[in-house]
Structure formats: structure tokens, C-alpha cells
DRENVEXGU-910289 format. One record per residue (C-alpha): residue number from 0; residue in one letter; y, x, z. Coordinates in nm, 4 decimals. Each point is the difference from the previous one (the first is absolute). Example, Ala and Ser with C-alpha at 12.3 -4.5 7.8 and 13.67 -1.06 7.14 Angstrom:
{pt 0,"A",{-0.4500,1.2300,0.7800}};
{pt 1,"S",{0.3440,0.1370,-0.0660}};
//
This chain:
{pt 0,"X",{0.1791,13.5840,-14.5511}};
{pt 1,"X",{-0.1825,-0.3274,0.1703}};
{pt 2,"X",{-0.1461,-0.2011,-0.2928}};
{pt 3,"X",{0.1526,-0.3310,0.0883}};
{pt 4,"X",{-0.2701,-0.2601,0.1087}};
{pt 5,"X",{-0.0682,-0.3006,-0.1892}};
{pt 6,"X",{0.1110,-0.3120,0.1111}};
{pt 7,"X",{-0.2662,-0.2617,-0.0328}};
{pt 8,"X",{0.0966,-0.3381,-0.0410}};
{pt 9,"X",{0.0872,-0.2136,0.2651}};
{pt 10,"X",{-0.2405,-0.3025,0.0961}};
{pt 11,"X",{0.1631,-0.3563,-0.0704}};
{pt 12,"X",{-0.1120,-0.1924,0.3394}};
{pt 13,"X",{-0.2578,-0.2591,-0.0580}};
{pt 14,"X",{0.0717,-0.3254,0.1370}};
{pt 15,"X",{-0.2158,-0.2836,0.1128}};
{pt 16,"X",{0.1429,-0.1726,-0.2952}};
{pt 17,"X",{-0.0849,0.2979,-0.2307}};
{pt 18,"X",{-0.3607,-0.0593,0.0793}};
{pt 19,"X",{0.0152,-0.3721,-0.0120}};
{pt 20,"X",{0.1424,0.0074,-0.3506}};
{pt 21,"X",{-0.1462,0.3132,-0.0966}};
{pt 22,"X",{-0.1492,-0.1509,-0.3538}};
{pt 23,"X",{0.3915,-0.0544,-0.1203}};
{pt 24,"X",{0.2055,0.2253,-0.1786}};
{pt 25,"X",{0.3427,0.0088,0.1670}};
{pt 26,"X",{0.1235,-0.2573,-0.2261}};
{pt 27,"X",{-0.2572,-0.2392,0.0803}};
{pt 28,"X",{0.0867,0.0542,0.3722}};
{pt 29,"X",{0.3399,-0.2171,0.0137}};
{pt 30,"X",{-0.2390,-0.2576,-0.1759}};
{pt 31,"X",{-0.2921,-0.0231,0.2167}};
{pt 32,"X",{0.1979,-0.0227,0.3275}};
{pt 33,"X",{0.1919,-0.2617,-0.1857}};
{pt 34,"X",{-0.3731,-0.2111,-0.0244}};
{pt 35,"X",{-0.0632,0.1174,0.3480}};
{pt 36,"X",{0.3200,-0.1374,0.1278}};
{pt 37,"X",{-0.0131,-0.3419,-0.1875}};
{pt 38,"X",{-0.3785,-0.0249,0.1222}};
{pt 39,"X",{0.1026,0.0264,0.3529}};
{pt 40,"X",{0.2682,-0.3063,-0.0122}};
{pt 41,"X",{-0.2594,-0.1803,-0.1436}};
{pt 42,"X",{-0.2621,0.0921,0.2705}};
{pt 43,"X",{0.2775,-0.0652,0.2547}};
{pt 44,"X",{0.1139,-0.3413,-0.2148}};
{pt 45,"X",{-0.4303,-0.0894,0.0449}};
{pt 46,"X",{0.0391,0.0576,0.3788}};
{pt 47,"X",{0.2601,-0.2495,0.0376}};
{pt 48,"X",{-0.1876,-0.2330,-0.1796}};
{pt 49,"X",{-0.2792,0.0582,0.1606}};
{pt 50,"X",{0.1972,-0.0229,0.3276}};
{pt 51,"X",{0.0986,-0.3526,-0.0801}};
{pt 52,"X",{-0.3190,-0.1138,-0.1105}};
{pt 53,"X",{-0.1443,0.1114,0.3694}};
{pt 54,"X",{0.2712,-0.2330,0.1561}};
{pt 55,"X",{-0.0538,-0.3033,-0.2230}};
{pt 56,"X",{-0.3535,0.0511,0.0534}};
{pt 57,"X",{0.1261,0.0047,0.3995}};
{pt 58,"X",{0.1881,-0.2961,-0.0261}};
{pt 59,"X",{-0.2674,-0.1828,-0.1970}};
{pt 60,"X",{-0.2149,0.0856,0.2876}};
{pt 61,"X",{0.2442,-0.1305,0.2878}};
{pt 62,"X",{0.0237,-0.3300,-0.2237}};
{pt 63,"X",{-0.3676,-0.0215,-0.0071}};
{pt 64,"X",{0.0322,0.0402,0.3910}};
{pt 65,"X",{0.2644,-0.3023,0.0894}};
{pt 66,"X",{-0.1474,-0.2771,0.1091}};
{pt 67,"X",{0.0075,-0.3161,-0.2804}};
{pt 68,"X",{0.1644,-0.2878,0.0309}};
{pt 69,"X",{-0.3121,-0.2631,0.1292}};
{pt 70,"X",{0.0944,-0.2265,-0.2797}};
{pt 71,"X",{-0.1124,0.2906,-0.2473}};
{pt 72,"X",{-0.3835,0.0265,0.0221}};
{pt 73,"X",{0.0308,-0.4369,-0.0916}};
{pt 74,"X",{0.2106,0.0507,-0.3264}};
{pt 75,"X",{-0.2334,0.0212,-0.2971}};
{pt 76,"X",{-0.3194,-0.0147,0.1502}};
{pt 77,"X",{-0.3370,-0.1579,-0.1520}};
{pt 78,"X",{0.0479,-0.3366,-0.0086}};
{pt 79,"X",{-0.3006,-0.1190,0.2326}};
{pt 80,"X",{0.2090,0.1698,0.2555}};
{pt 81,"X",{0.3180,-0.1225,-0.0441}};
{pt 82,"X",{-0.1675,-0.3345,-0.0087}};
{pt 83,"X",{-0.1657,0.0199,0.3156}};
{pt 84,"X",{0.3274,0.1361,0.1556}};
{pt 85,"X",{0.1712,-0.3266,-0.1311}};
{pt 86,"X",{-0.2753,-0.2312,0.1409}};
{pt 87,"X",{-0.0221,0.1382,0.3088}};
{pt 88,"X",{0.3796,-0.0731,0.0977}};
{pt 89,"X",{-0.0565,-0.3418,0.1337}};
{pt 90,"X",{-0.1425,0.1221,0.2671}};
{pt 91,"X",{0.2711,0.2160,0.0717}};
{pt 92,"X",{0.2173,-0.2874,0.0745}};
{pt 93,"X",{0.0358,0.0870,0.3736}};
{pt 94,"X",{0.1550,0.2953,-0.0821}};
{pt 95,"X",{0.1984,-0.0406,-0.3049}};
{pt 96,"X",{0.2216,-0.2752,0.1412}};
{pt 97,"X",{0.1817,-0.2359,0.2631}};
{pt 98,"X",{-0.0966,-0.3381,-0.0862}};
{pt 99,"X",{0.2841,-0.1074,0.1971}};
{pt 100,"X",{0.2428,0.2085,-0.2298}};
{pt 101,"X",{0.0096,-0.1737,-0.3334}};
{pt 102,"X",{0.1771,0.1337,-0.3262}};
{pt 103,"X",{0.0931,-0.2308,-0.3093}};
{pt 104,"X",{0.0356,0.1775,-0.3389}};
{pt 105,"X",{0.0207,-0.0751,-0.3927}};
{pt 106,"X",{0.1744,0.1268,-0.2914}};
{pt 107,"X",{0.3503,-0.2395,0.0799}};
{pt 108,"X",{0.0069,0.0562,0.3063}};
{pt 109,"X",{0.3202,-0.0987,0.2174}};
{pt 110,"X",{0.1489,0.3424,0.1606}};
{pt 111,"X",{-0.0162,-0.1329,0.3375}};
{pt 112,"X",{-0.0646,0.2046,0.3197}};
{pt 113,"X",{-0.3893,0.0110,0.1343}};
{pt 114,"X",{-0.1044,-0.3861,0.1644}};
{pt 115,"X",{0.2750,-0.1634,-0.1829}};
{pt 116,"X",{-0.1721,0.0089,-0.3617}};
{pt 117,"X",{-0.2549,-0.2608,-0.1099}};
{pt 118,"X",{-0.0263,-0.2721,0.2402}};
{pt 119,"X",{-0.3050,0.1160,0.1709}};
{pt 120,"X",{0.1143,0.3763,0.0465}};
{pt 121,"X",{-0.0028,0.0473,0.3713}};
{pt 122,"X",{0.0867,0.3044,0.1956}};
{pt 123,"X",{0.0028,-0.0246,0.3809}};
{pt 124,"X",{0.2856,0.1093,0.2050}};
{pt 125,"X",{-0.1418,0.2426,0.1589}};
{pt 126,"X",{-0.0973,0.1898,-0.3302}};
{pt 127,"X",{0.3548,-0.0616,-0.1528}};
{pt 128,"X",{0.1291,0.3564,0.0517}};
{pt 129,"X",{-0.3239,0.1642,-0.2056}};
{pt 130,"X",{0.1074,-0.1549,-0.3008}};
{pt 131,"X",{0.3945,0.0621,0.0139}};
{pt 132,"X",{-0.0286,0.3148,-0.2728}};
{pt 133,"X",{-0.1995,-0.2406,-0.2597}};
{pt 134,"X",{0.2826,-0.2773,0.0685}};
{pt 135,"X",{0.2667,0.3264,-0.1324}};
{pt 136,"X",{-0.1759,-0.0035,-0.3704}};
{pt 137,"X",{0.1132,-0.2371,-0.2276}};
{pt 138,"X",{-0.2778,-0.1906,-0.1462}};
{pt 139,"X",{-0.3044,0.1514,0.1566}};
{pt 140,"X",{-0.2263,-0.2657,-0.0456}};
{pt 141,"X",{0.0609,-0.0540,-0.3741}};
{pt 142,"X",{-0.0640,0.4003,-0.0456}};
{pt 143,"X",{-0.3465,-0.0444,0.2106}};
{pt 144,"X",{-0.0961,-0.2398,-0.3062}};
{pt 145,"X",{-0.2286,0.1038,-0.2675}};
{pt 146,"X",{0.2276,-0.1612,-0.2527}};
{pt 147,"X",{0.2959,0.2697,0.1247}};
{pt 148,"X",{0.0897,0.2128,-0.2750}};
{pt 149,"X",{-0.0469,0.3815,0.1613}};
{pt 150,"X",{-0.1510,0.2738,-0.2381}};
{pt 151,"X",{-0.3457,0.1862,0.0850}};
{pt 152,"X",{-0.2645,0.1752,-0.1914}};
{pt 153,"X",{-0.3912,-0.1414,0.0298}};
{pt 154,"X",{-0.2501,0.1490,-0.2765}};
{pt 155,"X",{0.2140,0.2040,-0.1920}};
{pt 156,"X",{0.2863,-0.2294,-0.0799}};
{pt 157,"X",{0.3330,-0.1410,0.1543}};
{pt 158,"X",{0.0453,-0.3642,0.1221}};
{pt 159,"X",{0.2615,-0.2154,0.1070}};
{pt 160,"X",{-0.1379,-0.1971,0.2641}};
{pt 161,"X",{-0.3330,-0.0596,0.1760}};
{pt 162,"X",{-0.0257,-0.3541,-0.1931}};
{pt 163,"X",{0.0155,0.1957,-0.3532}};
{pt 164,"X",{-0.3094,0.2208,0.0957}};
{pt 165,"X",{-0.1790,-0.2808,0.1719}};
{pt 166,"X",{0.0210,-0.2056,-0.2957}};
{pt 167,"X",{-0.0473,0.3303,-0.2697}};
{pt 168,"X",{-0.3308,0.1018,0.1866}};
{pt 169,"X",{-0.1733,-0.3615,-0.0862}};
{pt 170,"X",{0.0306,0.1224,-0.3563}};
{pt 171,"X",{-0.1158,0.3914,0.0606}};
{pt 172,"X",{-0.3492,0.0309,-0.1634}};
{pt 173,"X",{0.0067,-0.2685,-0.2595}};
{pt 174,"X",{0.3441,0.0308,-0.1462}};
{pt 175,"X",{0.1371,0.3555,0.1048}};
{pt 176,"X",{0.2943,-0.0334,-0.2363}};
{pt 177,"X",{0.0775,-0.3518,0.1500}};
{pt 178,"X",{-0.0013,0.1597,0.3404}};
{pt 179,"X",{0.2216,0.2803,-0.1192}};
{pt 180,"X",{0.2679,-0.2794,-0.0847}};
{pt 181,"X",{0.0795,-0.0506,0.3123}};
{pt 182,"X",{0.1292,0.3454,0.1104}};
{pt 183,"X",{0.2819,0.1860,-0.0226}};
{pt 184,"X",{-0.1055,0.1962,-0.2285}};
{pt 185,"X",{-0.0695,-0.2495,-0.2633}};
{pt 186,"X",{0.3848,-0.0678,0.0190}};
{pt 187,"X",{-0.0853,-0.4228,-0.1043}};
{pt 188,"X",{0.2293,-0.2612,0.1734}};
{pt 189,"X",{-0.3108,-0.0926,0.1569}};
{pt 190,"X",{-0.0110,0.3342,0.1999}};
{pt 191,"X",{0.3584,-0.1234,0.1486}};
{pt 192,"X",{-0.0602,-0.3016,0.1071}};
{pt 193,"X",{-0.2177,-0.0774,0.3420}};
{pt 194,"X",{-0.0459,-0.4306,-0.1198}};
{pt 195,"X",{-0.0519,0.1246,-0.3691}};
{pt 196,"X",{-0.3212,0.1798,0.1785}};
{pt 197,"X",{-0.1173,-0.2304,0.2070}};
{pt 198,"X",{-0.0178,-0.2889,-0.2477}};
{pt 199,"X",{-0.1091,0.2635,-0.2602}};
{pt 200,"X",{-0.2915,0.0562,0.2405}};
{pt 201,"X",{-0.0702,-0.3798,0.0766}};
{pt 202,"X",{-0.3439,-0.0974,-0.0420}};
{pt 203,"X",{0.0839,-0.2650,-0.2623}};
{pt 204,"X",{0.2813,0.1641,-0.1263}};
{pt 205,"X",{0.2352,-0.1649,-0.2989}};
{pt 206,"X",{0.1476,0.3643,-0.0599}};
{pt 207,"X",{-0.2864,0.1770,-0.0824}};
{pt 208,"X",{-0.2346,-0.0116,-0.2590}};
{pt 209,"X",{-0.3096,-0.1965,0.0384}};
{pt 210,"X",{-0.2088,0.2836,-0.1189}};
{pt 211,"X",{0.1625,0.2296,0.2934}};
{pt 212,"X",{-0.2719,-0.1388,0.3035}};
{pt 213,"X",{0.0072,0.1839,0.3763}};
{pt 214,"X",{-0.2835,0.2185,0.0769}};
{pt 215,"X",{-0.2930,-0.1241,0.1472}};
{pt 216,"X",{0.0234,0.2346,0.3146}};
{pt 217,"X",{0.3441,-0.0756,0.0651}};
{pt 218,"X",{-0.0765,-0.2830,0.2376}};
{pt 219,"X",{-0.4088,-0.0524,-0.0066}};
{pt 220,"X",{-0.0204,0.3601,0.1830}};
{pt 221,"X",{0.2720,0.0597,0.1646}};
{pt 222,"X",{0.1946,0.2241,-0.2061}};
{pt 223,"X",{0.3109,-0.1888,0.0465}};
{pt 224,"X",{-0.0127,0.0648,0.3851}};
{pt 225,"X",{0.0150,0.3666,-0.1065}};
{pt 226,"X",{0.2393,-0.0326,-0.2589}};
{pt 227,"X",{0.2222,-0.1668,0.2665}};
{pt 228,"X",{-0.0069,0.2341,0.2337}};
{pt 229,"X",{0.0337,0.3081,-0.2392}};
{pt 230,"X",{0.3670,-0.1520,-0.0884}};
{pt 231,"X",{0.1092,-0.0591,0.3441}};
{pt 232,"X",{-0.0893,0.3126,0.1316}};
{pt 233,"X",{0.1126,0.2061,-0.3091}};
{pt 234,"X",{0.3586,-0.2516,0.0340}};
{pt 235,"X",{0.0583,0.1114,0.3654}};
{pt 236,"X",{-0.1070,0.3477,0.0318}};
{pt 237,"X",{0.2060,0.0943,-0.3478}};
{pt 238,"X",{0.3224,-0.1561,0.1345}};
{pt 239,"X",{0.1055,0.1069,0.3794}};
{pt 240,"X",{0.3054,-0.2892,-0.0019}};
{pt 241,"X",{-0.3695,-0.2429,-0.0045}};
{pt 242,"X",{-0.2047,0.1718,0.1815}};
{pt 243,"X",{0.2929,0.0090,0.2851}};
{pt 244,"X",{0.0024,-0.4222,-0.0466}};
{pt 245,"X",{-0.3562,-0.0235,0.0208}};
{pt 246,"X",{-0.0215,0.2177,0.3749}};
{pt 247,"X",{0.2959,-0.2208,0.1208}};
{pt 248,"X",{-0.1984,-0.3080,-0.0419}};
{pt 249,"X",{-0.1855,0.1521,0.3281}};
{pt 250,"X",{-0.3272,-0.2073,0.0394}};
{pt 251,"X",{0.1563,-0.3104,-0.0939}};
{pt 252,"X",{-0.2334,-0.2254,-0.1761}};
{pt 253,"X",{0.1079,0.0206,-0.3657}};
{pt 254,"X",{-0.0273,-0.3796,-0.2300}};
{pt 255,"X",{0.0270,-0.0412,-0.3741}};
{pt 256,"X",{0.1755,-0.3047,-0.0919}};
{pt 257,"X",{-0.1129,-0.1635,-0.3448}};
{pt 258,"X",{0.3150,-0.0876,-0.1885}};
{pt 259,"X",{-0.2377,-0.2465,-0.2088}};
{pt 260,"X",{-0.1174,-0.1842,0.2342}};
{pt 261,"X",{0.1455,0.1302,0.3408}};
{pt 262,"X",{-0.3851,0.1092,0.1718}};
{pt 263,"X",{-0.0256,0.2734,0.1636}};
{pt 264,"X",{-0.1691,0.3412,0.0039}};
{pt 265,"X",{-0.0786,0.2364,0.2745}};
{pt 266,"X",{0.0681,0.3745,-0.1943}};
{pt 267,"X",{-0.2595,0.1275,0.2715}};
{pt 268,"X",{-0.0188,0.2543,-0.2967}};
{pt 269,"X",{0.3854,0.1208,0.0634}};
{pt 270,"X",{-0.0734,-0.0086,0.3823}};
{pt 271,"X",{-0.2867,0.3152,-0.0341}};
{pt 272,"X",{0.2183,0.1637,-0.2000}};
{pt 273,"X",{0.2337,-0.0045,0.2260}};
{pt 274,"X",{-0.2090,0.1239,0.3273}};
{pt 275,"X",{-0.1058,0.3100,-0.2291}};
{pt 276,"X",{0.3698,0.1145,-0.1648}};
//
């Protein structure tokens, strides 16, 4: 009789897995490829965010590419720049304007169709039809003036018209919290009110206190110049519905009238700013 062979014991099959988690007991199995699993969503979660950071990092560089707007490289510059920017216009002149093209505006202004305004406004016949669109918006020349109430932000803070930061700036270095008043921010009635600012800003002004004196610079060098045109261009570039006014004036010649005493000012200033929007 054959003695009946022992069987020996099967081989389990060893897995690629086996080997990976060959330090765990069979219970810790379920567990580790549990860790395994949540550390690939989170490799796969890093990815993604890693993927988006490569295409802001793209679009940041396209941005960088675009070409800026030529009004950009003159907004906040050193101030011996932007002074000798301002200087220079009057010899512009030739280019800015058509001396036979001549627009009237102040803060009352009549809404009255371009050459009929103030009784020197002339437009010639045959430059009637380039100034049709600007005759369509209601009150354009009393929005071209700096005592127009139209929100921008210059240095940080909000203001309510070009006359408020004018006026605020005289006050900048010597009495910051006096200069402060007249923004938005500051929520005073002051802040509201384009005439409150201007008389606040007066040279001899009753509404002020007597201990409350401009800065030096203001007008001695030139900052106001600056100041000036920092408000108009911040005013026109911040609010398209301007900006659009502004172009539509063409290369008209553009006149301030005093409402104190009626002279009149050639805003040569406005008529850059308008050749570079």
C-alpha cells in the first residue's frame, strides 16, 4: 500500500501590494491604503492648485505684456517731472488746439449746444458736424468743471470733485487732518459741498481757522500745478461718461470763465490731457 504523499501547503500569491505594505499585519493593510488613498487626492488636489497658479502666473505675464495706456507712465511720477511736463505745454499750443474753435465753460453753465454758449464761443460751420455727439449730453460743459461733483480716488482717499482735492492738497503737509476734511472719507458737510471747498481753501479764508495757513510749496514751487493736474487726470480717466466729454471737445480751444469776476482762463492743462487719453 502507497504511503499517501504529503501535501505541502499551497503558496498565497504575493502581490505588488504585498511587498509595498509588507511591514503591516493584515489589519493594518485596509488602514494604510486608506492613508495612501487620501494622500493621493491630496497630491492630485496640489496639482490643481498648482495648475492654477501656472495660469495666473500666465495671465500676470500677458498683463505685463499689453501695452499701457500713455497717460500711465505720467500718473504719480516725481514731481520735477510732472512739473516740467506741465511747463512745457505752452508750447504745445499748435497742436493741442484750433484757435478758431472756442469753448466757454463754468460751473452754471447754460446747456446750450457747442457755439451758442458764452457769448464768445465760436464754432465755424464747417466744423459743426464734429461736435454734434457733445451737443447730445446734457450739461457737458458744467461736468468738464472742476467744481462738478464726480467721485475719484487720488492718494489713498475718495473725493467729490476736482475743486475739493485742489483746495485739500494746499493743506497736505502742514495740517494732514485739515486736508483729510475734505474727503469723502471724512464724511464732514464740507466733503459735500464743491463752494464749501473752495472758500474753505481761500487764501484769506473767514471759514477756517487762522492758525490753519497753506503750505509754502503750494504756490512758491509749483506744487499746485501738480496738484491740478493730478485731479483732472485722476477725474477723467476714473469716470468713462467724462473722459467720453473731454475727447468730444476735439481740439477745440477750451476757456475757464471766472464766475467772480467773469476773466478768463485758457485750461491748456485740460487740453494735454486730452491729446494723451
Amino acid at each position: 500500500m502507497q504511503q499517501r504523499r504529503s501535501q505541502k501547503p499551497q503558496k498565497s500569491k504575493i502581490t505588488f501590494i504585498d511587498l509595498v505594505d509588507c511591514s503591516d499585519s493584515e489589519d493594518e493593510k485596509p488602514r494604510h491604503r486608506e492613508q495612501k488613498q487620501k494622500k493621493q487626492k491630496t497630491e492630485n488636489k496640489l496639482e490643481n492648485l498648482n495648475e492654477k497658479e501656472r495660469v495666473k502666473e500666465k495671465e500676470a505675464e500677458q498683463l505685463e505684456q499689453k501695452p499701457l495706456r500713455r497717460t500711465k507712465s505720467i500718473y504719480g511720477p516725481q514731481e520735477e517731472a510732472l512739473l516740467a511736463v506741465i511747463t512745457s505745454i505752452p508750447s504745445q499750443l499748435e497742436t493741442l488746439r484750433n484757435e478758431s474753435i472756442k469753448l466757454y465753460f463754468f460751473a452754471s453753465s447754460r446747456d446750450e449746444a457747442p457755439g451758442k454758449g458764452y457769448k464768445h464761443e465760436t464754432v465755424p460751420d464747417e466744423f459743426a458736424d464734429e461736435f454734434k455727439d457733445l451737443a447730445e449730453i446734457k450739461d457737458w460743459r458744467k461736468k468738464i468743471s472742476d467744481m462738478y461733483l464726480c467721485r475719484f480716488e487720488l492718494n489713498g482717499l475718495t473725493w467729490n470733485s476736482v475743486e475739493h482735492y485742489y483746495q485739500a492738497s494746499k493743506f497736505v503737509k502742514k495740517n494732514p487732518e485739515f486736508y483729510r476734511s475734505f474727503s469723502v472719507e471724512s464724511e464732514t458737510q464740507l466733503s459735500k459741498d464743491a463752494k464749501m471747498a473752495k472758500m474753505a481753501g481761500a487764501k484769506n479764508s473767514s471759514t477756517r481757522s487762522s492758525t490753519i495757513t497753506i503750505d509754502p510749496d503750494f504756490l512758491a514751487k509749483g506744487r499746485g500745478k501738480i496738484e491740478l493736474f493730478r485731479a483732472l487726470y485722476a477725474k477723467f480717466t476714473q469716470n468713462p461718461e467724462l473722459e467720453n466729454i473731454l475727447r468730444l471737445t476735439r481740439n477745440a480751444t477750451l476757456i475757464f470763465v471766472s464766475p467772480i469776476d467773469r476773466s478768463e482762463i485758457e485750461m491748456m492743462i485740460l487740453e494735454h490731457l486730452r491729446s494723451i487719453l
